[in-house]
PDB file as gemmi writes it, atoms N, CA and C in Angstrom:
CRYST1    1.000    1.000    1.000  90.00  90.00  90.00 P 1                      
ATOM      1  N   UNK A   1     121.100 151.489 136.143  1.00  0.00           N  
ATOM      2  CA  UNK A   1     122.373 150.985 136.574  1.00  0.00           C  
ATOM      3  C   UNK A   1     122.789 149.863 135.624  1.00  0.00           C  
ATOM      4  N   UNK A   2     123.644 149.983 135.504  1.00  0.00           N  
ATOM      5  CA  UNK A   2     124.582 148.817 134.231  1.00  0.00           C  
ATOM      6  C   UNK A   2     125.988 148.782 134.665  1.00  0.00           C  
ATOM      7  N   UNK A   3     126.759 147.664 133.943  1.00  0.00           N  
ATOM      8  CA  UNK A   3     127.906 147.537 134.247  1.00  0.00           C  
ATOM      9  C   UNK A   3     128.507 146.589 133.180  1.00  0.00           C  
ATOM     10  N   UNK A   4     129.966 146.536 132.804  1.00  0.00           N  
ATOM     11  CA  UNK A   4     130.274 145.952 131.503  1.00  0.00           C  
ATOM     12  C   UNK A   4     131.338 144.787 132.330  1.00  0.00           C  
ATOM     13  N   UNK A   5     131.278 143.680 131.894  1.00  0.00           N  
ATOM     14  CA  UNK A   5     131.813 142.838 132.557  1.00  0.00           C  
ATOM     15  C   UNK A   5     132.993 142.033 131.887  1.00  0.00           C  
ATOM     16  N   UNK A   6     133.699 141.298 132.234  1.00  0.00           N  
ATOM     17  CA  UNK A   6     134.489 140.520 130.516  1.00  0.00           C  
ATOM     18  C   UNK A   6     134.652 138.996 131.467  1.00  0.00           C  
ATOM     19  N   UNK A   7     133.999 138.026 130.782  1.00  0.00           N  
ATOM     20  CA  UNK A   7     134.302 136.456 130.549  1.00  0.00           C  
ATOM     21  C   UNK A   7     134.391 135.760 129.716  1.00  0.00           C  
ATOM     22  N   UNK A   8     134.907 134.917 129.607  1.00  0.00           N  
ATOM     23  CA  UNK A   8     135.818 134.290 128.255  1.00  0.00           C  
ATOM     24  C   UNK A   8     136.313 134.961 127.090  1.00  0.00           C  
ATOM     25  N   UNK A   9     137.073 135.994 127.923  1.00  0.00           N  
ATOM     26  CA  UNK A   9     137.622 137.043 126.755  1.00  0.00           C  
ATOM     27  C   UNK A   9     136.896 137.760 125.956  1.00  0.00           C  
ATOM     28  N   UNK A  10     135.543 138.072 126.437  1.00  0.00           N  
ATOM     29  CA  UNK A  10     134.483 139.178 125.522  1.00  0.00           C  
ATOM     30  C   UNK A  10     133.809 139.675 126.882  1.00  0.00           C  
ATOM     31  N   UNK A  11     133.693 141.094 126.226  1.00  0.00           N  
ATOM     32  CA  UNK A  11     132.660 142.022 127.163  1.00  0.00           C  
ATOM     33  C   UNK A  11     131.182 141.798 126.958  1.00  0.00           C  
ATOM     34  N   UNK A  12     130.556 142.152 128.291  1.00  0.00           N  
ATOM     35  CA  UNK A  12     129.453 142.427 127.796  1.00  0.00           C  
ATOM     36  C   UNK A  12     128.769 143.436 128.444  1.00  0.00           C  
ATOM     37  N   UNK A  13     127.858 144.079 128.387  1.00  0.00           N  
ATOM     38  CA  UNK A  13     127.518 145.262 128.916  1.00  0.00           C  
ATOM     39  C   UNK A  13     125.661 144.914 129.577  1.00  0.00           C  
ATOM     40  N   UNK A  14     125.646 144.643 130.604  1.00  0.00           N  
ATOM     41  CA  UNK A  14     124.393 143.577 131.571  1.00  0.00           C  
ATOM     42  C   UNK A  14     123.457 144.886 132.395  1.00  0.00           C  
ATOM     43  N   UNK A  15     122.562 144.575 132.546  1.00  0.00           N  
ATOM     44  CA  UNK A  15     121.716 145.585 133.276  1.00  0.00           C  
ATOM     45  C   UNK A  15     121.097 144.519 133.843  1.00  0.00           C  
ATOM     46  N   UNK A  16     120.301 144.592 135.573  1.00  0.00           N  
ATOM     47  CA  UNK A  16     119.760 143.400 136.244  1.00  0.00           C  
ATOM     48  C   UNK A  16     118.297 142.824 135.128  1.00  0.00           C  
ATOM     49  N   UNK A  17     118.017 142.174 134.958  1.00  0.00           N  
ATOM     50  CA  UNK A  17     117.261 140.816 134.502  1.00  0.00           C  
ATOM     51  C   UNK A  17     117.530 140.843 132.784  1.00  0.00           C  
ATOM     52  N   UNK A  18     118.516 140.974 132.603  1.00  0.00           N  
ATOM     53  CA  UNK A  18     118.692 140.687 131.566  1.00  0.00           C  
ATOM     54  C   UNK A  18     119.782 139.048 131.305  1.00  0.00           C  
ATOM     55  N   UNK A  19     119.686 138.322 130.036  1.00  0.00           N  
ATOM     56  CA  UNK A  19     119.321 137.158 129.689  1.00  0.00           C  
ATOM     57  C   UNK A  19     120.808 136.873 128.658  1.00  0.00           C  
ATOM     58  N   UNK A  20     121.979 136.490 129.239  1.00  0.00           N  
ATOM     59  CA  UNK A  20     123.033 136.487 128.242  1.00  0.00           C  
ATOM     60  C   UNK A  20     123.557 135.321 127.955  1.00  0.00           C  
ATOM     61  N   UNK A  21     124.046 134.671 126.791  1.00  0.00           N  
ATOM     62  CA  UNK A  21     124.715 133.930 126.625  1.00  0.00           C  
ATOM     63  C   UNK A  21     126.220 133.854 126.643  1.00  0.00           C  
ATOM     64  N   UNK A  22     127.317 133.522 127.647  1.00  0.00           N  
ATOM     65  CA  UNK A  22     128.425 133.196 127.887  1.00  0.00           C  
ATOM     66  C   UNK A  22     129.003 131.922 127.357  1.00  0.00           C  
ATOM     67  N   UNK A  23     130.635 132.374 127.150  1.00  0.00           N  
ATOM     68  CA  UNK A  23     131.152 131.412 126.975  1.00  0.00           C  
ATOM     69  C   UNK A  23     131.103 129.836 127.945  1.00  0.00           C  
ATOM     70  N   UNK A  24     130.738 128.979 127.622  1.00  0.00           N  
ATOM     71  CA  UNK A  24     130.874 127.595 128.403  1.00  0.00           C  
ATOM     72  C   UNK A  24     132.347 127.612 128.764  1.00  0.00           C  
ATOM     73  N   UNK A  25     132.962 127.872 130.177  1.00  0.00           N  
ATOM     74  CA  UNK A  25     133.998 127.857 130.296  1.00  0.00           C  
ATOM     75  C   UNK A  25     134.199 126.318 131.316  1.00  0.00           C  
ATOM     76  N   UNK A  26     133.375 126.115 132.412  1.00  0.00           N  
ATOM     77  CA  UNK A  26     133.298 124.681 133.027  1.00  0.00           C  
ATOM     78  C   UNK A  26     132.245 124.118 133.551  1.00  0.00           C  
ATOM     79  N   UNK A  27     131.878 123.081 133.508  1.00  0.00           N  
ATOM     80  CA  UNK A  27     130.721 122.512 134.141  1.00  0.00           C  
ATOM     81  C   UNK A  27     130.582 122.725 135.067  1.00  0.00           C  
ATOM     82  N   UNK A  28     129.476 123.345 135.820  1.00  0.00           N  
ATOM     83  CA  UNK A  28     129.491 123.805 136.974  1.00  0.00           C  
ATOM     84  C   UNK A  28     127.733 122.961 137.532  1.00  0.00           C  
ATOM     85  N   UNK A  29     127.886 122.999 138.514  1.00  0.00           N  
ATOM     86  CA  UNK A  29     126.954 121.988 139.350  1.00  0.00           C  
ATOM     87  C   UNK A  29     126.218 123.489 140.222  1.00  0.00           C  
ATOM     88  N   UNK A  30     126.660 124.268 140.048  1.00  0.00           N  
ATOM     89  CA  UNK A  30     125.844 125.640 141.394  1.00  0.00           C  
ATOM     90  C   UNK A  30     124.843 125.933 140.535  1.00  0.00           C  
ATOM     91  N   UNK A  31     124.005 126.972 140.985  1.00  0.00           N  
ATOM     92  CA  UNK A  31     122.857 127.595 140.248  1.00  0.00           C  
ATOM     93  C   UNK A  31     122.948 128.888 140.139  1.00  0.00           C  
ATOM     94  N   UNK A  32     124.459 129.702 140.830  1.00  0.00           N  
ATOM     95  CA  UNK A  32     124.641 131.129 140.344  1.00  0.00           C  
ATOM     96  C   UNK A  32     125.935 131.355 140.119  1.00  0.00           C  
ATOM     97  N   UNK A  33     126.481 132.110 139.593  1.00  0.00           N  
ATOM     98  CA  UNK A  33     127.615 132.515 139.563  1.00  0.00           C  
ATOM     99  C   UNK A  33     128.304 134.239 139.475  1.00  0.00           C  
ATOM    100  N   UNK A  34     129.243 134.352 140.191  1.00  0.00           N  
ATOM    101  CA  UNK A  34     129.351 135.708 140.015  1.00  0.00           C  
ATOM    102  C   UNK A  34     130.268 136.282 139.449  1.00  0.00           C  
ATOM    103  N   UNK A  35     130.557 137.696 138.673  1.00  0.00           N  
ATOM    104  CA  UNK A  35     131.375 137.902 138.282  1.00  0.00           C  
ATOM    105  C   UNK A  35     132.186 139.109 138.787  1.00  0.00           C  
ATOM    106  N   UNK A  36     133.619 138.932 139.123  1.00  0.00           N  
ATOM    107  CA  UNK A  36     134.430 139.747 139.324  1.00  0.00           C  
ATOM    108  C   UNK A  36     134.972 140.319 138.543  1.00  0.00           C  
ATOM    109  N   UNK A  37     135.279 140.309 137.576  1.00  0.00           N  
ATOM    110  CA  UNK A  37     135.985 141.126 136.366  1.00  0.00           C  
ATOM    111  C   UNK A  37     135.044 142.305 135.830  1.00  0.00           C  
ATOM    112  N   UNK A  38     134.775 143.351 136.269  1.00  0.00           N  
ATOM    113  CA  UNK A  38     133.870 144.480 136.277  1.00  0.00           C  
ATOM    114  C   UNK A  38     134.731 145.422 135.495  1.00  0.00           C  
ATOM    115  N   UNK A  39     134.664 146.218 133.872  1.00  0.00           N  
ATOM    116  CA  UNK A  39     135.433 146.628 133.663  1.00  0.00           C  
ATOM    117  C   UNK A  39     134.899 148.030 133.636  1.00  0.00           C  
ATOM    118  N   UNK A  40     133.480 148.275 133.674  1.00  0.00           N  
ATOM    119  CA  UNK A  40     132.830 149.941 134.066  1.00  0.00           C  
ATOM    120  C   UNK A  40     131.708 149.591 134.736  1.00  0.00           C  
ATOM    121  N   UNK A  41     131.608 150.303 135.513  1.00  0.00           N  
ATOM    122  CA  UNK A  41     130.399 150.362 136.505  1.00  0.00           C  
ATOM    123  C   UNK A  41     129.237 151.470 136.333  1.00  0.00           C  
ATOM    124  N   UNK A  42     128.362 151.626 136.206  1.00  0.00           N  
ATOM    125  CA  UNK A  42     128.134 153.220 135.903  1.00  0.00           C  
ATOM    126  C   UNK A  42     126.353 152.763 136.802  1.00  0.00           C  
ATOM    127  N   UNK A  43     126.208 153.913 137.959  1.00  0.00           N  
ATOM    128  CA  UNK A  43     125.081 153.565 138.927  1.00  0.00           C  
ATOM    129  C   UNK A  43     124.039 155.284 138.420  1.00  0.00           C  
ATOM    130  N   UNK A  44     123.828 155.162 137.274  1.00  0.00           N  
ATOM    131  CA  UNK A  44     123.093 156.366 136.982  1.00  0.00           C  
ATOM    132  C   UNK A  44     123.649 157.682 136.786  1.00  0.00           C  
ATOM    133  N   UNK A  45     124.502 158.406 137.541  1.00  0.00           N  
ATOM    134  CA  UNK A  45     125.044 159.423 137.811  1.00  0.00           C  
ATOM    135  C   UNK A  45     126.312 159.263 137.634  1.00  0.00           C  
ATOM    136  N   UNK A  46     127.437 158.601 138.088  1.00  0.00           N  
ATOM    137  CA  UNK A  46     128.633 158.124 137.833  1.00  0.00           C  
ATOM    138  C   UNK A  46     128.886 157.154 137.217  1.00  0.00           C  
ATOM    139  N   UNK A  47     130.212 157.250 136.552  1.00  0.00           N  
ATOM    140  CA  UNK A  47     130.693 155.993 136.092  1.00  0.00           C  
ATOM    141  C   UNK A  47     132.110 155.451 136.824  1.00  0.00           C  
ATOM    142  N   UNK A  48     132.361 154.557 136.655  1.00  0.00           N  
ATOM    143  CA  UNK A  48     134.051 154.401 137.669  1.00  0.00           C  
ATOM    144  C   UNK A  48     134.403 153.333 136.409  1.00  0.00           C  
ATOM    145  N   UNK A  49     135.494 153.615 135.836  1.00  0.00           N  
ATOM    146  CA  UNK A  49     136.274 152.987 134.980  1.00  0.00           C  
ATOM    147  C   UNK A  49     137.263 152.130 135.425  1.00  0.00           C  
ATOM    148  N   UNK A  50     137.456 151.103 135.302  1.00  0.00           N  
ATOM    149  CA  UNK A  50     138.519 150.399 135.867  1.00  0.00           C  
ATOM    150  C   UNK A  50     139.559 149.903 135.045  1.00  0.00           C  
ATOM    151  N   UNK A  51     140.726 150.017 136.292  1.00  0.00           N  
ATOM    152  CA  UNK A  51     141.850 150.078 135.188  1.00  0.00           C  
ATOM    153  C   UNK A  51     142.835 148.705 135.872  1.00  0.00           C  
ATOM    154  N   UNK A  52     142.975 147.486 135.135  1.00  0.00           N  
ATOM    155  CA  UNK A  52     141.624 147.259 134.745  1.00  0.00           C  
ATOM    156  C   UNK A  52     140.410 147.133 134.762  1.00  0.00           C  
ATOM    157  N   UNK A  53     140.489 146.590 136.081  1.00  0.00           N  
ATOM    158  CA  UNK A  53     138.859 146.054 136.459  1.00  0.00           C  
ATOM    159  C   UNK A  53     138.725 147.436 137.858  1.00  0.00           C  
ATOM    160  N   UNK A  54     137.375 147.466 138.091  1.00  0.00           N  
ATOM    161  CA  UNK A  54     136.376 148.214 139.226  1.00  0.00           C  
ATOM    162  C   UNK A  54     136.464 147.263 140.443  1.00  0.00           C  
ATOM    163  N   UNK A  55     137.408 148.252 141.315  1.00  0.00           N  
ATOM    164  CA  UNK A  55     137.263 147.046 142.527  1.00  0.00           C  
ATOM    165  C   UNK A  55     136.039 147.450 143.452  1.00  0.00           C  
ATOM    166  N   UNK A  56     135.847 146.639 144.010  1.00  0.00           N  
ATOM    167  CA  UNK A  56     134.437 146.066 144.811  1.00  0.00           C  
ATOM    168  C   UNK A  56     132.925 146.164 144.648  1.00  0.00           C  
ATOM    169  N   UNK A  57     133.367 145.690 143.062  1.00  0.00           N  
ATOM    170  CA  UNK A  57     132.095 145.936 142.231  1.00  0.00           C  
ATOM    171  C   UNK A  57     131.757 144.405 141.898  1.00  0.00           C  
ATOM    172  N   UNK A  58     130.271 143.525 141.894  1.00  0.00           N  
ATOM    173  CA  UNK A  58     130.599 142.407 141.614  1.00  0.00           C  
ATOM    174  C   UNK A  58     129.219 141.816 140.974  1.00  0.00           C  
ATOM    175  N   UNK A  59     128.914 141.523 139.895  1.00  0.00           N  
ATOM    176  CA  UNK A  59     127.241 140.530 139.041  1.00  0.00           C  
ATOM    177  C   UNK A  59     127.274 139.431 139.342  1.00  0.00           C  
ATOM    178  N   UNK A  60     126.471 139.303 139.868  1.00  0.00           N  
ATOM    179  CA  UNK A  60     125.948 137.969 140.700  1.00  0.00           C  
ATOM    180  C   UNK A  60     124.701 137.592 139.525  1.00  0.00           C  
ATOM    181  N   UNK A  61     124.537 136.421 138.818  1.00  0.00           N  
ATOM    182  CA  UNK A  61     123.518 135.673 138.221  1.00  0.00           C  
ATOM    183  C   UNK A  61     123.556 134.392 138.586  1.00  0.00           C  
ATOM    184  N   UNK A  62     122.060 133.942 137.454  1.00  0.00           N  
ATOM    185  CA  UNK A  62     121.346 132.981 137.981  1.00  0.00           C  
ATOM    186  C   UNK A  62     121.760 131.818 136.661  1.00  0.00           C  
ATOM    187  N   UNK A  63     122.225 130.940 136.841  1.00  0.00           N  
ATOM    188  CA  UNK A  63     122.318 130.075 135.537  1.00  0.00           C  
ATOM    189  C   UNK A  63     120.822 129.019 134.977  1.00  0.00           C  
ATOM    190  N   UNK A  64     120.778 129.508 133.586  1.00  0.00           N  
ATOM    191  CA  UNK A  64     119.757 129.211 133.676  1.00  0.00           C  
ATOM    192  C   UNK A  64     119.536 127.647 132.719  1.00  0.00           C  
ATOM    193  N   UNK A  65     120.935 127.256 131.987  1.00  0.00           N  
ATOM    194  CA  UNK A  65     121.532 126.424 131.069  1.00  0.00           C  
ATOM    195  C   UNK A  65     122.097 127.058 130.307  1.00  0.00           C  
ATOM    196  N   UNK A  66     122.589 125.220 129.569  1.00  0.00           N  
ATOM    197  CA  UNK A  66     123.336 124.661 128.409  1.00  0.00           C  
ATOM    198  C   UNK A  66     122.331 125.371 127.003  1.00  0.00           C  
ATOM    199  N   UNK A  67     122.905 125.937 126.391  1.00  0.00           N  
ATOM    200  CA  UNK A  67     122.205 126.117 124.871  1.00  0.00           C  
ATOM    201  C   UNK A  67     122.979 126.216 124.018  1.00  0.00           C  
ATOM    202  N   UNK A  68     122.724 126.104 122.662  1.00  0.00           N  
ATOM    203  CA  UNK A  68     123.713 125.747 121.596  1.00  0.00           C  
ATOM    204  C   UNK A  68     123.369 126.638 120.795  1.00  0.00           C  
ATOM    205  N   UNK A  69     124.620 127.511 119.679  1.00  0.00           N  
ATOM    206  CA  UNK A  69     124.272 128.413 119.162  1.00  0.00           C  
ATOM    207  C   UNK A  69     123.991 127.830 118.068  1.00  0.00           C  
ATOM    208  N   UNK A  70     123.840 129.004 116.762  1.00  0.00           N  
ATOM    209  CA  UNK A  70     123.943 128.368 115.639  1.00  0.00           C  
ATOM    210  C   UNK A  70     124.589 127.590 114.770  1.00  0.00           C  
ATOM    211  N   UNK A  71     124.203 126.919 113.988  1.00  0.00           N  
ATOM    212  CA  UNK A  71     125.479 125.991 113.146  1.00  0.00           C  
ATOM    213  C   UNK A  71     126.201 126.668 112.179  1.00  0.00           C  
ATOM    214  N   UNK A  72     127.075 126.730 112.234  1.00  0.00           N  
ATOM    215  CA  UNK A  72     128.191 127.163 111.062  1.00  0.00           C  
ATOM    216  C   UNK A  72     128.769 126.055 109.877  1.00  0.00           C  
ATOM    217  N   UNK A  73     128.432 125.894 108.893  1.00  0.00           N  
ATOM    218  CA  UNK A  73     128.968 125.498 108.041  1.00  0.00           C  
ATOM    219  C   UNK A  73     129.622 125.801 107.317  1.00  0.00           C  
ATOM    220  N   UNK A  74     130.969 124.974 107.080  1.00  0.00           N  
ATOM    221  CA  UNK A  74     132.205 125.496 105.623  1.00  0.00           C  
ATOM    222  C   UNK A  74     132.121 124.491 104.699  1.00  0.00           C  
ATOM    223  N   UNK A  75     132.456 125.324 103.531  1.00  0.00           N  
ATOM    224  CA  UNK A  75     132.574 124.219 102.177  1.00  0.00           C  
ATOM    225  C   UNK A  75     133.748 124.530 101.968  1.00  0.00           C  
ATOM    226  N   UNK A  76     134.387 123.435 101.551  1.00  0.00           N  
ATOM    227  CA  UNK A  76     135.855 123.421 100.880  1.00  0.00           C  
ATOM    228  C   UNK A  76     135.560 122.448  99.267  1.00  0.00           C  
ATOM    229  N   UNK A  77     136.296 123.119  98.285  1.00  0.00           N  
ATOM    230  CA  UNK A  77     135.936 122.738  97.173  1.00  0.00           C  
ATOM    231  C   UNK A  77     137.255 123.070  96.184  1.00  0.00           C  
ATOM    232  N   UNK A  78     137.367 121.983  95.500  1.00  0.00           N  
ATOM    233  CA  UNK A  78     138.565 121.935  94.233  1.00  0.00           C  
ATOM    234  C   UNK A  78     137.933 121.869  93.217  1.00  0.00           C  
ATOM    235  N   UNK A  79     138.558 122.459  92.167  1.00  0.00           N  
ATOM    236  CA  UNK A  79     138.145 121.889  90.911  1.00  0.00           C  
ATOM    237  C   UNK A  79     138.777 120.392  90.400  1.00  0.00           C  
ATOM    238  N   UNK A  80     137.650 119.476  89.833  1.00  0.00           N  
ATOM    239  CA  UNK A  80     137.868 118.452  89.886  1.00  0.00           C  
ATOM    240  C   UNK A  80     136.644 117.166  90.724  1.00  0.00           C  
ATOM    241  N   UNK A  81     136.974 116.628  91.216  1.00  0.00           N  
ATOM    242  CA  UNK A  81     136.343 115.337  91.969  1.00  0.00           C  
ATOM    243  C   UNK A  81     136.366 116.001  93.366  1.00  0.00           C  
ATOM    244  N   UNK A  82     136.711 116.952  93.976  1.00  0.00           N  
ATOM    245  CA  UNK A  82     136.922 116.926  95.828  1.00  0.00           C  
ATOM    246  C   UNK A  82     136.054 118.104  96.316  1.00  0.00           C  
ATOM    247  N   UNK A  83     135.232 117.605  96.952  1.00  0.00           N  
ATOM    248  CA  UNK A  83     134.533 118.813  98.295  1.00  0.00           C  
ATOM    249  C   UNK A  83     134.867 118.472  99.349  1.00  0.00           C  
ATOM    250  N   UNK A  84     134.525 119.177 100.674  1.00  0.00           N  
ATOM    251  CA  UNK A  84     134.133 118.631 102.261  1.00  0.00           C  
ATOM    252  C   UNK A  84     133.367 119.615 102.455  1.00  0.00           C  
ATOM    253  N   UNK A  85     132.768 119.123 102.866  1.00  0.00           N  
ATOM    254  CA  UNK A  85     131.524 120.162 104.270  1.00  0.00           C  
ATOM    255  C   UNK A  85     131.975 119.546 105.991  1.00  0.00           C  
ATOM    256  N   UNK A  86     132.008 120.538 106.281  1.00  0.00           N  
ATOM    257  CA  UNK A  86     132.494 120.864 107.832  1.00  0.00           C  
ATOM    258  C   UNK A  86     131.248 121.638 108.518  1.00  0.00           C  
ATOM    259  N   UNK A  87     130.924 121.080 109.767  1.00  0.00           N  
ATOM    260  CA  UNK A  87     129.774 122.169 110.451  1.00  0.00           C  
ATOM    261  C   UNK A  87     130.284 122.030 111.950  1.00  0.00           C  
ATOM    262  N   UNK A  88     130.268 122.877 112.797  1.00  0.00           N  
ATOM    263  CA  UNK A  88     129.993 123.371 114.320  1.00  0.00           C  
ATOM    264  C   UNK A  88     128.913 123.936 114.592  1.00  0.00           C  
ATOM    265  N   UNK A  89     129.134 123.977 115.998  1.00  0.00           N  
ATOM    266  CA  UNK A  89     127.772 124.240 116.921  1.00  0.00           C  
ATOM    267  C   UNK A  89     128.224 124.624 118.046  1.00  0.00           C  
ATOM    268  N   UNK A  90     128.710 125.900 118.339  1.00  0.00           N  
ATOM    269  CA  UNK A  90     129.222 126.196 119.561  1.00  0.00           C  
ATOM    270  C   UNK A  90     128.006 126.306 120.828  1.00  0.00           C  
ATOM    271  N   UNK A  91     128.425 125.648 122.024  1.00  0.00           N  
ATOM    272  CA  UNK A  91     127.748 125.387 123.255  1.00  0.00           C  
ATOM    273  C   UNK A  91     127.936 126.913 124.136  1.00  0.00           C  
ATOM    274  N   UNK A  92     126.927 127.386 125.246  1.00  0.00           N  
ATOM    275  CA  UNK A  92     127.030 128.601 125.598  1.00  0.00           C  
ATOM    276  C   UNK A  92     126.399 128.384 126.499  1.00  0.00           C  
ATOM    277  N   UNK A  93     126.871 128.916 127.988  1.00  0.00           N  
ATOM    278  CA  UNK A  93     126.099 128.992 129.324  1.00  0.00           C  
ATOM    279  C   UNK A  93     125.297 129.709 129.249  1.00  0.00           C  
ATOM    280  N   UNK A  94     123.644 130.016 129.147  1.00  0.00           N  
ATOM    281  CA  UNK A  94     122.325 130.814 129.436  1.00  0.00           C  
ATOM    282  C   UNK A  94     122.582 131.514 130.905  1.00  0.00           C  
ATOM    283  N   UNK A  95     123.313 132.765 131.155  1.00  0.00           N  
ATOM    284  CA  UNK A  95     122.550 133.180 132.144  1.00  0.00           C  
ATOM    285  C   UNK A  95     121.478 134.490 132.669  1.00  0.00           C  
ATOM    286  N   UNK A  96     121.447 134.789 133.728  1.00  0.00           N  
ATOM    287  CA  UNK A  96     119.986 136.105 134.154  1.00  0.00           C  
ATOM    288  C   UNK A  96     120.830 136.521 134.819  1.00  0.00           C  
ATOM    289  N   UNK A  97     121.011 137.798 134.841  1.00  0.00           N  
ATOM    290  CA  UNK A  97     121.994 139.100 135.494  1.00  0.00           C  
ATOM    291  C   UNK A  97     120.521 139.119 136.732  1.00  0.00           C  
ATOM    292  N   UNK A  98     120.563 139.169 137.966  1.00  0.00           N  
ATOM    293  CA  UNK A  98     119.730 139.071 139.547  1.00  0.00           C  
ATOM    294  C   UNK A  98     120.437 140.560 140.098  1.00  0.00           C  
ATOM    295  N   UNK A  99     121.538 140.830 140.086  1.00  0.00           N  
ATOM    296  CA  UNK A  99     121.774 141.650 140.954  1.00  0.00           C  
ATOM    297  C   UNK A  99     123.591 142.143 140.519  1.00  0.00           C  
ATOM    298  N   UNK A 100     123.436 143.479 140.911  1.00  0.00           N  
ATOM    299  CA  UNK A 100     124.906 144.243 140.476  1.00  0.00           C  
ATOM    300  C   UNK A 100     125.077 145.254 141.927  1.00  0.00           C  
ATOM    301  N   UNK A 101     126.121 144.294 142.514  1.00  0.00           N  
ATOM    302  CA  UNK A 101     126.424 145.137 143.924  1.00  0.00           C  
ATOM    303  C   UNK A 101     127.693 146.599 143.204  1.00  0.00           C  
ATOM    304  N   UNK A 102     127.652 147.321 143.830  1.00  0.00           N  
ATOM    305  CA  UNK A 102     128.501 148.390 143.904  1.00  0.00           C  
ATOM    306  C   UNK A 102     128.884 149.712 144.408  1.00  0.00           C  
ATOM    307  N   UNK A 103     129.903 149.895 144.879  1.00  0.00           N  
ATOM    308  CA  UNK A 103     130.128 151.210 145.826  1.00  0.00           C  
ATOM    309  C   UNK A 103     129.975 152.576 145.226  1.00  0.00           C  
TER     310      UNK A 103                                                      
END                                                                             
């Protein structure tokens, strides 16, 4: 059983105990969160496509943290006297897919 889900504007495609990194969308103080935006459901035998979303289909996980991805660095460079180096570090909610209810 699997199901493809979309938060912060990217899909992802989750099966129960599996381990994803999400967009950090708000600080949240709970220890699970669930997701409603179900965009295929598929329970072995069927699939139900949703247009958009699969209604009364819903992933319930476990948050597990804050983790930081990799660093990205840019160089900017002239000919002449001028560089910059620029780096980020995008932040990402850790969570564990527990359970995928569906009809």
């Amino acid at each position: 059983m699997y199901a493809i889900i979309e938060t912060g504007g990217k899909q992802y495609r989750v099966e129960k105990g599996d381990v994803i990194d999400i967009e950090l969308v708000e600080p949240s103080k709970e220890k699970a969160v669930t997701f409603s935006n179900i965009v295929l459901f598929h329970n072995g035998k069927d699939a139900k496509i949703g247009i958009p979303y699969v209604n009364g289909c819903q992933v319930e996980a476990e948050i597990l943290g804050e983790v930081k991805g990799d660093k990205v660095i840019a160089y900017k460079y002239t000919r002449g006297n001028y560089y910059r180096t620029k780096g980020h570090r995008q932040k990402y909610l850790q969570v564990k897919i527990t359970e995928i209810k569906g009809k």
